[in-house]
N, CA, C and O of each residue as an XYZ file, in Angstrom:
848
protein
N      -3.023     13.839    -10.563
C      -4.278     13.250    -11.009
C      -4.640     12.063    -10.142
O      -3.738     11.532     -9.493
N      -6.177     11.485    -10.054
C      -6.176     10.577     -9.250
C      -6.100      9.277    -10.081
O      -5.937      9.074    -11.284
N      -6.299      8.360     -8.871
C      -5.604      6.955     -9.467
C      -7.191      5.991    -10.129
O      -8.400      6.018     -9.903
N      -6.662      5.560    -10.627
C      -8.185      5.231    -12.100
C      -9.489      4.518    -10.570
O      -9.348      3.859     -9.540
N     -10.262      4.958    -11.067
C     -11.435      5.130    -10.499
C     -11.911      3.394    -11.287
O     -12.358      3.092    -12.393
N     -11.664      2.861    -10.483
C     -12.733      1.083    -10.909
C     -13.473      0.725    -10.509
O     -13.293     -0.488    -10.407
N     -14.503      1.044    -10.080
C     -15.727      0.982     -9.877
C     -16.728      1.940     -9.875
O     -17.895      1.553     -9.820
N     -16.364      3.645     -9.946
C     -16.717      4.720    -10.447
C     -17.376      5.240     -8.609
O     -18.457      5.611     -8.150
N     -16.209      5.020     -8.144
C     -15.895      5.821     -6.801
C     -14.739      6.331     -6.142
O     -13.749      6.055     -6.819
N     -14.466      6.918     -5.174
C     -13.032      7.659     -5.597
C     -11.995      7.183     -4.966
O     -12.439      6.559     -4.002
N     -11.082      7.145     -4.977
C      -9.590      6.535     -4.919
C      -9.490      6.856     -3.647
O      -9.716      8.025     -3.335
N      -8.985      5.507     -2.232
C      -8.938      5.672     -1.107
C      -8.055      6.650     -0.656
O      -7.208      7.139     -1.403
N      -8.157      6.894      0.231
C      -7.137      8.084      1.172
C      -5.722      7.612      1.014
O      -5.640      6.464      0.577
N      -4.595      8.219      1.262
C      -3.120      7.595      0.828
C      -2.983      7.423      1.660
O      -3.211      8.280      2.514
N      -2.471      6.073      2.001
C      -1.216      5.250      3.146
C      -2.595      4.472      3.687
O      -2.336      3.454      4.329
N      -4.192      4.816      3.519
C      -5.200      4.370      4.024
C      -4.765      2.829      3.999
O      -4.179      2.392      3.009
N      -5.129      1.800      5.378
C      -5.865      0.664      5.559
C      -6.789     -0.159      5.697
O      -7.181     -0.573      6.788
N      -7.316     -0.542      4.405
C      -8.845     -0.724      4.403
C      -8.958     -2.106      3.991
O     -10.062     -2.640      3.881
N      -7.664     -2.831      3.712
C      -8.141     -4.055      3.424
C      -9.376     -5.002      3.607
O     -10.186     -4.539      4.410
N      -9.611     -5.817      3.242
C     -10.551     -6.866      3.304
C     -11.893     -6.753      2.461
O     -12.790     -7.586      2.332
N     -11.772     -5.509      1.936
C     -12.726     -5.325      1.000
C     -12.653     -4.980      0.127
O     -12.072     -3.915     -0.085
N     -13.234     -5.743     -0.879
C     -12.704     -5.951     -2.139
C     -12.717     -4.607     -3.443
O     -12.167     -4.755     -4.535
N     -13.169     -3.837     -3.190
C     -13.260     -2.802     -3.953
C     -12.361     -1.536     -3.868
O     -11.905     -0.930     -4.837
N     -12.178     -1.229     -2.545
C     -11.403     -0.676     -1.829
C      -9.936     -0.912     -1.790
O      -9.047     -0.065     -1.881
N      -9.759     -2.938     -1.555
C      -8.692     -3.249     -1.879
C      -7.237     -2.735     -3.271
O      -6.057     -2.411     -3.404
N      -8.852     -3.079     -4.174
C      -8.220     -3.142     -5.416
C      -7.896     -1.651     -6.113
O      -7.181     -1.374     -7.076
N      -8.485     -1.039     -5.482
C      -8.105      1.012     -5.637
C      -6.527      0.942     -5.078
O      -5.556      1.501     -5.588
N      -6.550      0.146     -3.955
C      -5.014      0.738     -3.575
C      -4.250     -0.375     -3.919
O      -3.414     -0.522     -3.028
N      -4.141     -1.148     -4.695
C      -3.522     -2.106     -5.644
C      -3.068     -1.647     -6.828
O      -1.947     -1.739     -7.327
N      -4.391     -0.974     -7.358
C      -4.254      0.103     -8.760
C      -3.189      0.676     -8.513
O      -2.092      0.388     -8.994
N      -3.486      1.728     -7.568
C      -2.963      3.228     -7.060
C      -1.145      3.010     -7.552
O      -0.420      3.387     -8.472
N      -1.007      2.088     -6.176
C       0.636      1.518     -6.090
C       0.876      1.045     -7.525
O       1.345      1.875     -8.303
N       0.636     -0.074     -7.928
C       1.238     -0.116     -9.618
C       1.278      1.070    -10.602
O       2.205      1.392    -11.345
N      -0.300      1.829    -10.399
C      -0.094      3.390    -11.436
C       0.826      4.223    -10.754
O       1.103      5.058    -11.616
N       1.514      4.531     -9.668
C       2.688      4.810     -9.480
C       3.957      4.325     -9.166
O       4.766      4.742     -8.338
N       4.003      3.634     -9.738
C       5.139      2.486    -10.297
C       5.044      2.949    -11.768
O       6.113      2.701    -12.325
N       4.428      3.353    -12.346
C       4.918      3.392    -13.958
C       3.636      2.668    -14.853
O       3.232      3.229    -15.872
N       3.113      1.541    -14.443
C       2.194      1.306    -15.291
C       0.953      1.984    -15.702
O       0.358      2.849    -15.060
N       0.603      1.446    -16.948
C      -0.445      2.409    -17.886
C      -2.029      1.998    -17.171
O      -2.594      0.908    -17.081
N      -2.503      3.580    -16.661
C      -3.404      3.041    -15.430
C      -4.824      2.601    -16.098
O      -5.819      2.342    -15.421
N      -4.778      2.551    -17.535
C      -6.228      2.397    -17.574
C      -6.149      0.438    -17.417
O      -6.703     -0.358    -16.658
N      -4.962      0.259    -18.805
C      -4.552     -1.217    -18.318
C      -4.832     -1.726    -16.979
O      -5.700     -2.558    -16.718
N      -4.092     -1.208    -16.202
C      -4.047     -1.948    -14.744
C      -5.306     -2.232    -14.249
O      -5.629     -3.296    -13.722
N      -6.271     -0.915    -14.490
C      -7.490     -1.060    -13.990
C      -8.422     -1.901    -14.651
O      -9.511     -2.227    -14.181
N      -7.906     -2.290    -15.901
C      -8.900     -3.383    -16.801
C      -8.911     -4.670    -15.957
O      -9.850     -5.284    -15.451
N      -7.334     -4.934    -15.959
C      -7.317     -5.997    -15.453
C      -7.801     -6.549    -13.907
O      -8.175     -7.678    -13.591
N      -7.656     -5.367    -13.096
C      -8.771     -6.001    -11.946
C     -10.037     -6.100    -11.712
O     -10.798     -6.798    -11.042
N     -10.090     -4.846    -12.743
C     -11.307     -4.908    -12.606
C     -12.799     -6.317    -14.090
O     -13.954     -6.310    -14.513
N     -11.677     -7.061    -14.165
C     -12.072     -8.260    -14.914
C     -12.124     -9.230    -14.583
O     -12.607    -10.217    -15.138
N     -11.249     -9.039    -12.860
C     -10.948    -10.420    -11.807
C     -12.797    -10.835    -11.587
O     -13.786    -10.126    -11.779
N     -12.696    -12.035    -11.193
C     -14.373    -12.683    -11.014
C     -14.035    -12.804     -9.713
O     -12.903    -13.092     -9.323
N     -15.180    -12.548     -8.872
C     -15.528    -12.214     -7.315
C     -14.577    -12.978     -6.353
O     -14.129    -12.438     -5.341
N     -14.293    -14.233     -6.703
C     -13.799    -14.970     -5.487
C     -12.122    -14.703     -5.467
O     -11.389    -15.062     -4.546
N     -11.616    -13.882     -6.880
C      -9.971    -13.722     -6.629
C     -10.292    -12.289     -6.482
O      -9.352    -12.012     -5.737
N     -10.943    -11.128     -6.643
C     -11.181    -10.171     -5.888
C     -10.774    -10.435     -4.416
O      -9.673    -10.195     -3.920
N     -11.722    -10.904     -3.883
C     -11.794    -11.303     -2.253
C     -10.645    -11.666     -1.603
O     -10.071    -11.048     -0.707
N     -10.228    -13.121     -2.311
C      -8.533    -13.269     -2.398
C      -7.583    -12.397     -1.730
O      -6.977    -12.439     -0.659
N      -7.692    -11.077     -3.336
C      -6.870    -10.367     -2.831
C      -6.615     -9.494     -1.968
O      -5.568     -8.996     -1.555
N      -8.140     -9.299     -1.636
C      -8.717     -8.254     -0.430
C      -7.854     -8.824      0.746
O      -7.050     -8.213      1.451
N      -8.182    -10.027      0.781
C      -7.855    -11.133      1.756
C      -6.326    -10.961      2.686
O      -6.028    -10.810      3.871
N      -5.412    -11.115      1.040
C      -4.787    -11.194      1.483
C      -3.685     -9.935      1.765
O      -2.733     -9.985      2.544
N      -4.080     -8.805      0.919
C      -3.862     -7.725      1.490
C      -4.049     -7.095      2.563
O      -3.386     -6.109      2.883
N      -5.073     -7.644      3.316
C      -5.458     -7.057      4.767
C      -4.492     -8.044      5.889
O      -4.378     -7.823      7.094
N      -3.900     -9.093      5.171
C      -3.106     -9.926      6.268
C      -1.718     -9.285      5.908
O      -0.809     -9.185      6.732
N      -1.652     -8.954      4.897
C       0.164     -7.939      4.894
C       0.004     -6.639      6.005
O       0.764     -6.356      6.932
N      -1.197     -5.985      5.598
C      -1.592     -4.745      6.563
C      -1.479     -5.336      8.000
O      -0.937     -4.508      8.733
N      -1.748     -6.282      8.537
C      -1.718     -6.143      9.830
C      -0.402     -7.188     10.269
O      -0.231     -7.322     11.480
N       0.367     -7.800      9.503
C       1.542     -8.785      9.523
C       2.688     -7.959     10.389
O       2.581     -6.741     10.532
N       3.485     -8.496     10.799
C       4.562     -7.360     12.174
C       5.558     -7.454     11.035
O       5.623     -8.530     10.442
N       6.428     -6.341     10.618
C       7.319     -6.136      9.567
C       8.419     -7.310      9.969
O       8.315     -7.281     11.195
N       9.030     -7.937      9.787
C      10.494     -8.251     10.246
C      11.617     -7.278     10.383
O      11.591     -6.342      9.584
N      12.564     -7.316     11.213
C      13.650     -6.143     11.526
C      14.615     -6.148     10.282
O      15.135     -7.190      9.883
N      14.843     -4.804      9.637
C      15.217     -3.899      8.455
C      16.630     -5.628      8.645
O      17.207     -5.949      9.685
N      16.749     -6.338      7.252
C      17.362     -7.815      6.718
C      18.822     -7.177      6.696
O      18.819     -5.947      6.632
N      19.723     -7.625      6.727
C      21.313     -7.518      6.518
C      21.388     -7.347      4.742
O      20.690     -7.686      3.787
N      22.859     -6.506      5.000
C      23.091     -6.018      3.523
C      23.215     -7.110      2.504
O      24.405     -7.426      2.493
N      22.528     -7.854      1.621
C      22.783     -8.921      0.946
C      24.349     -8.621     -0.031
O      24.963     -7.556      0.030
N      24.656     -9.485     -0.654
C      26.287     -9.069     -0.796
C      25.855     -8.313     -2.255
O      26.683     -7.498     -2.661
N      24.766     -8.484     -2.994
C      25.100     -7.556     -4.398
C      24.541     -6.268     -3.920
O      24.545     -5.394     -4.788
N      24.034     -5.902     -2.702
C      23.980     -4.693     -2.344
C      25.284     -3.455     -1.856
O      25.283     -2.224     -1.839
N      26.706     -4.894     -1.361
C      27.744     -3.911     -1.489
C      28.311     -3.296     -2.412
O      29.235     -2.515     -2.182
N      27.781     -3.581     -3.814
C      28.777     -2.919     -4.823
C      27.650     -1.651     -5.120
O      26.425     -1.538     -5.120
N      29.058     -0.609     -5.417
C      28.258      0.779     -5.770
C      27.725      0.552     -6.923
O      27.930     -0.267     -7.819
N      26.489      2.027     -6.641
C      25.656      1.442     -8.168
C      26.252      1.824     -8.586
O      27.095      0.971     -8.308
N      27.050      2.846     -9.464
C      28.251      2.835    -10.329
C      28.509      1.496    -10.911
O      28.482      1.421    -12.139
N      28.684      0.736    -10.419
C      29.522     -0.321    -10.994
C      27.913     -0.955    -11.855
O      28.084     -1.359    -13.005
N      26.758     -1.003    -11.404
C      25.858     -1.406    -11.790
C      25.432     -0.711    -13.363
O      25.056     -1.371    -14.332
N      25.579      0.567    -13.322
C      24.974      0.920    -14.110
C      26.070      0.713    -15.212
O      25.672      1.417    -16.141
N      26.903      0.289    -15.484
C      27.985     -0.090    -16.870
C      28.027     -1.499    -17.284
O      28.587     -1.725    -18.357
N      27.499     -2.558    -16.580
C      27.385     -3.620    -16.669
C      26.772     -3.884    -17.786
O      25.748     -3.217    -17.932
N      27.079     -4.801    -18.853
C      26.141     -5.054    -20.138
C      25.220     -6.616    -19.788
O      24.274     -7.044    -20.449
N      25.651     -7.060    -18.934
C      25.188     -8.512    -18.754
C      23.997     -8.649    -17.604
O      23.589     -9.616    -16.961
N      23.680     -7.460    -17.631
C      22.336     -7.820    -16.261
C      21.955     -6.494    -16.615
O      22.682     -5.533    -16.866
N      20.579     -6.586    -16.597
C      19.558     -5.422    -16.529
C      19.707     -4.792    -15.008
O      20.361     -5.497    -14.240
N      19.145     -3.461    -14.433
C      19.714     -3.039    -13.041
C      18.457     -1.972    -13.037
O      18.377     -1.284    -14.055
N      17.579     -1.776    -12.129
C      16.527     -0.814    -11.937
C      16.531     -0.365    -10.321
O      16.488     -1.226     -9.442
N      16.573      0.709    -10.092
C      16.353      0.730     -8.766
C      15.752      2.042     -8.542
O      16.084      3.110     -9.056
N      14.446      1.715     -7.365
C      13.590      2.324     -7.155
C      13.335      3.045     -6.068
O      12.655      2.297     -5.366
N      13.477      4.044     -5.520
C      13.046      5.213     -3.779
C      11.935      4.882     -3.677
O      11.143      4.307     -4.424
N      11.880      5.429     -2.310
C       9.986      5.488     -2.255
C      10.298      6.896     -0.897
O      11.308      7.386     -0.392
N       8.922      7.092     -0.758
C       8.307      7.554      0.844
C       8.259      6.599      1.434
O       7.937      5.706      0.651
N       8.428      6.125      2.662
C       7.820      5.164      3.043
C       6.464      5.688      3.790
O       5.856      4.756      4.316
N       5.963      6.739      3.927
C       5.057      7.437      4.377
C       3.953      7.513      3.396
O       2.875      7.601      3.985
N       3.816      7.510      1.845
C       2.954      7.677      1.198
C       3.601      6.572     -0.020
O       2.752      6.202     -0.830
N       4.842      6.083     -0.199
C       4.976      5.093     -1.037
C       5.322      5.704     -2.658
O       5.832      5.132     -3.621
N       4.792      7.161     -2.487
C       6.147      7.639     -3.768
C       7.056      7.573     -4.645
O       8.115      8.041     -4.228
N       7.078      7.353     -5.243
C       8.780      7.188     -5.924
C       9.279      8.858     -5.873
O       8.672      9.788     -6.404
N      10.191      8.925     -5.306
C      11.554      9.998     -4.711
C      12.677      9.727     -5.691
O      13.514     10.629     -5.728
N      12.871      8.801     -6.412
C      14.189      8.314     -7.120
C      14.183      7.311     -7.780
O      13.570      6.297     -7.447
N      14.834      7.423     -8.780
C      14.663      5.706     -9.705
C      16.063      5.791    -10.869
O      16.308      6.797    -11.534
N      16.790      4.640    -10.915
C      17.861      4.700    -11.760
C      17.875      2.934    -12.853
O      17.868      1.771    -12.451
N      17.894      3.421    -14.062
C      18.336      2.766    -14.746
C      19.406      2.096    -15.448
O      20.255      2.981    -15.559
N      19.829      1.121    -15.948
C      21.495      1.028    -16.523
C      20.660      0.605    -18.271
O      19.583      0.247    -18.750
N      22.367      1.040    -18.745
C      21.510      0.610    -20.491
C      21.320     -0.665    -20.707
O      20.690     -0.816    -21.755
N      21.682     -2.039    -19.985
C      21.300     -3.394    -20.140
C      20.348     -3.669    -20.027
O      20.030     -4.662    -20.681
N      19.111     -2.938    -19.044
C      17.915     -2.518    -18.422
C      16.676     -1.791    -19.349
O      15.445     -1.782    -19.354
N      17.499     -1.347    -19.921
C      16.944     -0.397    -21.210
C      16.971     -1.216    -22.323
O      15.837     -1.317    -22.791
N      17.867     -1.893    -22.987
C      17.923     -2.688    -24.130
C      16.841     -3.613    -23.952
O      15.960     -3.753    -24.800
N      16.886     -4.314    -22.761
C      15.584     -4.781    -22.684
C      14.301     -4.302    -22.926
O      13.336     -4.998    -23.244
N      14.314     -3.070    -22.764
C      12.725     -2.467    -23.008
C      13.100     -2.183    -24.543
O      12.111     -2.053    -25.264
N      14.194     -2.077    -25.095
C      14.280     -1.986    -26.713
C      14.192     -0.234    -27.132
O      14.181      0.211    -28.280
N      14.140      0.512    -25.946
C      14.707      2.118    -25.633
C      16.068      2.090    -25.492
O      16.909      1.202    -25.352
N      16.079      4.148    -25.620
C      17.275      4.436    -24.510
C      16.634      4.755    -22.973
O      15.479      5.001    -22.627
N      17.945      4.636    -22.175
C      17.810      4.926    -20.954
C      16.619      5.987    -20.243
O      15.730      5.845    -19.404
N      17.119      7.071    -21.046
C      16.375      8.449    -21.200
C      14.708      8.326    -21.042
O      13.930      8.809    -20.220
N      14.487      7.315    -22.398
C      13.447      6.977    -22.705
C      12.551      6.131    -22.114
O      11.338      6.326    -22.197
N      13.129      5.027    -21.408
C      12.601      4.434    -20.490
C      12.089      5.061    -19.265
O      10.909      4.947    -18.934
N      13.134      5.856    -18.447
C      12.506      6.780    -17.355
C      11.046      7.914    -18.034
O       9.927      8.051    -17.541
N      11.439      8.356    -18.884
C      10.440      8.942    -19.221
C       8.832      8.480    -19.047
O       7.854      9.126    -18.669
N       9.002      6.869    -19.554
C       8.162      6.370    -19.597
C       7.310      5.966    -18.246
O       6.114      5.824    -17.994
N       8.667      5.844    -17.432
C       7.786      5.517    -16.471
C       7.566      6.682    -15.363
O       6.963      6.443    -14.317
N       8.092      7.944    -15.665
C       7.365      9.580    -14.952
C       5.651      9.692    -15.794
O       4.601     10.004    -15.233
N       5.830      9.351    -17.160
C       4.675      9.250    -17.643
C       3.194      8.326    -17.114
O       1.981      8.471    -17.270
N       4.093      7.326    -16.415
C       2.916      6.419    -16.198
C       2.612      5.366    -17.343
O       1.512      4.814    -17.365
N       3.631      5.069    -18.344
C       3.173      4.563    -19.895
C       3.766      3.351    -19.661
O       4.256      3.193    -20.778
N       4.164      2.147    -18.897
C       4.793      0.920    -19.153
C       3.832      0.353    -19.800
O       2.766      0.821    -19.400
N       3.649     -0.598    -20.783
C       2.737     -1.487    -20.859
C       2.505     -2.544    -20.469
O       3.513     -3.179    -20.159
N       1.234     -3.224    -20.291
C       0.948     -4.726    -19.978
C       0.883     -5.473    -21.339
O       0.088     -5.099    -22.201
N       1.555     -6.326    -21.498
C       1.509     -7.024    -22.700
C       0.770     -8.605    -22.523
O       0.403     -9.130    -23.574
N       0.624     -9.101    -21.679
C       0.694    -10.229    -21.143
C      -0.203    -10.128    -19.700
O       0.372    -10.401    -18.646
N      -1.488     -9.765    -19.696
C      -1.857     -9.735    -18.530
C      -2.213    -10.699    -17.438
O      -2.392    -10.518    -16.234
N      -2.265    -11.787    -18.197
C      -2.115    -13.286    -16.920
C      -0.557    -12.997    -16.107
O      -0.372    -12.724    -14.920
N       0.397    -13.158    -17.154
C       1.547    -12.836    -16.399
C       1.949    -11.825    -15.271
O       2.555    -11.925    -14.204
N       1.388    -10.874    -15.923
C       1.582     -9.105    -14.887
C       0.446     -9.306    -13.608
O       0.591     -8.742    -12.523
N      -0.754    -10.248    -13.943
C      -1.434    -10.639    -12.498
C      -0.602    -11.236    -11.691
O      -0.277    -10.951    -10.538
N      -0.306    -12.022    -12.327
C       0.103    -13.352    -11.444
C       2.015    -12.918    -10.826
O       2.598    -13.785    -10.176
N       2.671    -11.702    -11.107
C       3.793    -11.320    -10.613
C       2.963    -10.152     -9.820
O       3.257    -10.112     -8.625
N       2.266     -9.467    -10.118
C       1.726     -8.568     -9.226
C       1.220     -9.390     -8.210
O       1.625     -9.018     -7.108
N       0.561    -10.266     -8.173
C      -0.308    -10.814     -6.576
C       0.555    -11.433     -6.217
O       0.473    -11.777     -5.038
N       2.180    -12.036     -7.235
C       2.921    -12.611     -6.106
C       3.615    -11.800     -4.791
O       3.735    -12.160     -3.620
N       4.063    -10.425     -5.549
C       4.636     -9.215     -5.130
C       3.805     -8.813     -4.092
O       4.437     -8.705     -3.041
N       2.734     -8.576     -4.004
C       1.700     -8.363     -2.677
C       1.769     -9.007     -1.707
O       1.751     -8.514     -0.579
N       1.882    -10.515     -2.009
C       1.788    -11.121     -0.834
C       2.946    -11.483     -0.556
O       2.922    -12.147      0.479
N       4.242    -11.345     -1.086
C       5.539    -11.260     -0.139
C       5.936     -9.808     -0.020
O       7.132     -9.518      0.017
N       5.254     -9.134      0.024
C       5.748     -8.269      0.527
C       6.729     -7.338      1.562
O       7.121     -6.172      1.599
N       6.898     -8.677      2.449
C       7.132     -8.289      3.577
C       8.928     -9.141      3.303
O       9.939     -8.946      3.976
N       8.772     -9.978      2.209
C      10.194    -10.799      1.894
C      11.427     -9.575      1.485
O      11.155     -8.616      0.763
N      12.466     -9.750      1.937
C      13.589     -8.638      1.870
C      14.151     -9.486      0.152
O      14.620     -8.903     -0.825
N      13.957    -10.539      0.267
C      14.286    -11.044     -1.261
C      14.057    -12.087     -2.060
O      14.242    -13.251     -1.705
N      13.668    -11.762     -3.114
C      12.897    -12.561     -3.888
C      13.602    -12.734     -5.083
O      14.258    -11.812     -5.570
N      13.471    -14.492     -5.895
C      13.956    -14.588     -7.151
C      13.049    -15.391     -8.150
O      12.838    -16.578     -7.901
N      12.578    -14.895     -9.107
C      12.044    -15.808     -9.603
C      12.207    -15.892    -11.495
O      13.023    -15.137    -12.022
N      11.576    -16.617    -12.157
C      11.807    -16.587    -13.513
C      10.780    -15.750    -14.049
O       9.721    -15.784    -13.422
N      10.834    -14.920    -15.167
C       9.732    -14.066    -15.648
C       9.796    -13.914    -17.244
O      10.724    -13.432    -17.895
N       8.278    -14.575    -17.836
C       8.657    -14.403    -18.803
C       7.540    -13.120    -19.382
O       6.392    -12.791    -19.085
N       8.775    -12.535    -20.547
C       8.412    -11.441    -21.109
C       8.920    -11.420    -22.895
O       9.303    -12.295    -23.672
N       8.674     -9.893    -23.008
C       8.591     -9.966    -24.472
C      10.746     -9.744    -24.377
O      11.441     -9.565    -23.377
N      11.212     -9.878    -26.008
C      12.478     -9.494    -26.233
C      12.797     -8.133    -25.458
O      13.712     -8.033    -24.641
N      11.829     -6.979    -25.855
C      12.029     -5.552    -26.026
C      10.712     -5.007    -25.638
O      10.001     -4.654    -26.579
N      10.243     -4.868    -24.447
C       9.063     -5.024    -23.803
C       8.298     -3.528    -23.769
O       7.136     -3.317    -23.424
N       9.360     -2.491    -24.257
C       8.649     -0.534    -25.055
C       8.654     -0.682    -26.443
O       8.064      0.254    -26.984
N       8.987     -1.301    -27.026
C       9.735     -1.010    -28.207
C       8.568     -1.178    -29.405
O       7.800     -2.093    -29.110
N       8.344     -0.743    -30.263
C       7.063     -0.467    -31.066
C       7.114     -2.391    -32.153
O       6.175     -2.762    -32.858
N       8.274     -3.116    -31.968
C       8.151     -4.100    -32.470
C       8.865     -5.203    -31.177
O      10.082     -5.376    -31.110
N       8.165     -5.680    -30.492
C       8.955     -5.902    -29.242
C       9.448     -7.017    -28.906
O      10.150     -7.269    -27.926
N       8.786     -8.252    -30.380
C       9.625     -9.267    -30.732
C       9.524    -10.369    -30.163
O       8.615    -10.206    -29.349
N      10.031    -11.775    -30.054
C       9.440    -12.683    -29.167
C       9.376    -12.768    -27.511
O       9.697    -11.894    -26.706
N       8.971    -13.807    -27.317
C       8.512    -13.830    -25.628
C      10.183    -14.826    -25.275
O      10.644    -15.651    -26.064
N      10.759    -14.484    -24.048
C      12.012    -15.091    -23.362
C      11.365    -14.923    -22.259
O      10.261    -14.477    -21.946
N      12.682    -15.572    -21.477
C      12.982    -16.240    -20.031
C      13.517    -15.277    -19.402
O      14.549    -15.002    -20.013
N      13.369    -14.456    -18.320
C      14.176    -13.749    -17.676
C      14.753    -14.413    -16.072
O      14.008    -15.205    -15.494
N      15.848    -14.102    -15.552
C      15.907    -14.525    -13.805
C      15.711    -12.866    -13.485
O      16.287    -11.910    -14.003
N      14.792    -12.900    -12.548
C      14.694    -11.425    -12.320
C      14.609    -11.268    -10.448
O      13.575    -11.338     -9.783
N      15.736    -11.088    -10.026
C      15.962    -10.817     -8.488
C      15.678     -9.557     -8.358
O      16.002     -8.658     -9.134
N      14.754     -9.418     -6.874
C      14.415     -8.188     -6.387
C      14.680     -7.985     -4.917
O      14.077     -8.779     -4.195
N      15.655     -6.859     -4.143
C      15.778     -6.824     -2.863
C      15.605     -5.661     -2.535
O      16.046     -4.700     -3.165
N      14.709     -5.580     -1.148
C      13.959     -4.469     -0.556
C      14.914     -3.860      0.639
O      15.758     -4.616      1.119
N      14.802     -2.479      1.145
C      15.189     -2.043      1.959
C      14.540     -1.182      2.686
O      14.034     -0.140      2.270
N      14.531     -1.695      4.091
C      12.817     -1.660      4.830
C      13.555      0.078      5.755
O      14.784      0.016      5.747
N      13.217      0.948      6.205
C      13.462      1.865      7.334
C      13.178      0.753      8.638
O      12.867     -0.435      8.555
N      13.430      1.690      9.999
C      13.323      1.150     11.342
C      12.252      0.700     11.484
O      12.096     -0.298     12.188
N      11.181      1.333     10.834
C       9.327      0.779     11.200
C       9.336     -0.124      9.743
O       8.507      0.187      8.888
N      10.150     -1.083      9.516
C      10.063     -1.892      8.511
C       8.948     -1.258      7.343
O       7.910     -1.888      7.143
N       9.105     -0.524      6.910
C       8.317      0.366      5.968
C       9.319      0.423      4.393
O      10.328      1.096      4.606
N       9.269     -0.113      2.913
C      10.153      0.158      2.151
C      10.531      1.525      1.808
O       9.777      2.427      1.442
N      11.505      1.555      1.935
C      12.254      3.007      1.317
C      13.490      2.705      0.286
O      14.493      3.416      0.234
N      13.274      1.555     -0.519
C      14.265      1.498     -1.665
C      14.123     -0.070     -2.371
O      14.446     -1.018     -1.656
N      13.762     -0.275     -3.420
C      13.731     -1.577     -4.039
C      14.846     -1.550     -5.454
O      14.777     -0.772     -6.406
N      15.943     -2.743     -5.218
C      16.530     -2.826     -6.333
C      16.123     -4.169     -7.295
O      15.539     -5.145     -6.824
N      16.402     -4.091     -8.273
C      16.035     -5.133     -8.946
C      17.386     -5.739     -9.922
O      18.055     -4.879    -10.495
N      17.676     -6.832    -10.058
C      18.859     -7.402    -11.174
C      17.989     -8.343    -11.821
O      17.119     -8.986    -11.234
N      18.346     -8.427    -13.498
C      17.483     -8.936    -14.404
C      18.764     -9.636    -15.036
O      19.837     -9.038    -15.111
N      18.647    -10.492    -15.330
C      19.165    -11.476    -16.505
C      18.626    -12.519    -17.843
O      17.655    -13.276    -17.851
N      19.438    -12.302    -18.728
C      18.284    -13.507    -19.710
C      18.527    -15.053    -18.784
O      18.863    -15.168    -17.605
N      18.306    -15.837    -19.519
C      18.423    -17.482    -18.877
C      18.476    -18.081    -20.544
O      17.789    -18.197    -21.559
N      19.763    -18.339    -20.007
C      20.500    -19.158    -21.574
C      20.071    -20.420    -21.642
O      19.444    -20.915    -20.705
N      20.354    -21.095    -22.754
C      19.395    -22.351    -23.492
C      20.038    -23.069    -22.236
O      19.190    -23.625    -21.538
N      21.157    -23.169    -21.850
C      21.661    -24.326    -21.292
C      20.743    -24.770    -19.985
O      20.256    -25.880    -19.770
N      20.635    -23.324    -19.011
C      20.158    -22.930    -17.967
C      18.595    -23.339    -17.911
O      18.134    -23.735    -16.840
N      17.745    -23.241    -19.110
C      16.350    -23.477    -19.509
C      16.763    -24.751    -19.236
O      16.685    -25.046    -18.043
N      17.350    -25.953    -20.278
C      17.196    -26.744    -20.559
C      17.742    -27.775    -19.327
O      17.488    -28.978    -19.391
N      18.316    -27.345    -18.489
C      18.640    -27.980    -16.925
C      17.634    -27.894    -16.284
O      17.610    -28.287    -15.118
């Protein structure tokens, strides 16, 4: 199916570079998050609610990732030596990791652990499902902007850490209060610095850790 139509014209060509314009931009902004898992009418509300000058923004600054020189594929960071095996039994860190094409940007593969899942307040099962479906939700859409346009414009960063806050149980039909997450993400670029694999490690952030 195609990717939600926001402005009631049709969804750019795949792998297309069209940055700098703002309408265009934001189709292949959509596109990539609705295949990532999120719920595409959501996604498309929300840009398409942006007011003209953070449109442009993002046009902006999407057309400077498009033409930016990749950096050469980053050294193995050290939580990348442990097998995922060991990841996926862990109860103390959430663990997501994502394939791609790097040719069309795809997801080819995606693995969950149940620490990862408890967080969404599913099972494992259920979570992937959700996101072959296309069904994550936005609960919080200032937040999901403002990690999405950070994610755009480092794009090109092999690793990123930052704090994220979200709900307890972020699928879960009662999903409970809003927490602190540390949520690290590291990319793995092919030879034409192109991603072909994103992992992610999630943790809560305990009172002590907040309160420092």
């Amino acid at each position: 199916p195609p990717a939600p139509d926001l402005e009631g014209g049709r969804d750019p060509p795949e792998g297309g570079t069209r940055g700098g314009t703002p309408d265009l931009s934001l189709h292949r902004i959509a596109r990539g998050w609705w295949l990532d898992g999120y719920q595409p009418e959501r996604v498309a509300a929300v840009l398409r609610g942006l007011p003209p000058d953070l449109r442009q923004a993002l046009a902006d600054g999407l057309a400077a990732v498009d033409s930016a020189t990749a950096a050469p594929p980053p050294p193995v960071a050290a939580g990348d030596e442990l097998p995922e095996e060991f990841w996926a039994d862990v109860e103390y860190c959430g663990y997501l990791r994502m394939s791609y094409d790097p040719g069309t940007m795809r997801r080819t593969g995606m693995m969950v652990n149940k620490a990862f899942a408890a967080m969404a307040g599913i099972r494992p099962e259920e979570l992937l499902a959700r996101f072959q479906q296309r069904d994550l939700p936005i609960h919080n859409e200032l937040d999901w902007f403002c990690m999405m346009a950070d994610d755009m414009l480092r794009i090109r960063q092999p690793t990123l850490t930052r704090y994220v806050r979200g709900l307890e149980r972020f699928c879960a039909a009662e999903p409970g209060r809003d927490v602190l997450r540390t949520w690290t993400t590291r990319k793995r670029f092919d030879a034409n610095g192109r991603i072909v694999e994103v992992r992610h490690w999630v943790t809560p952030v305990s009172e002590e850790e907040y309160d420092s």
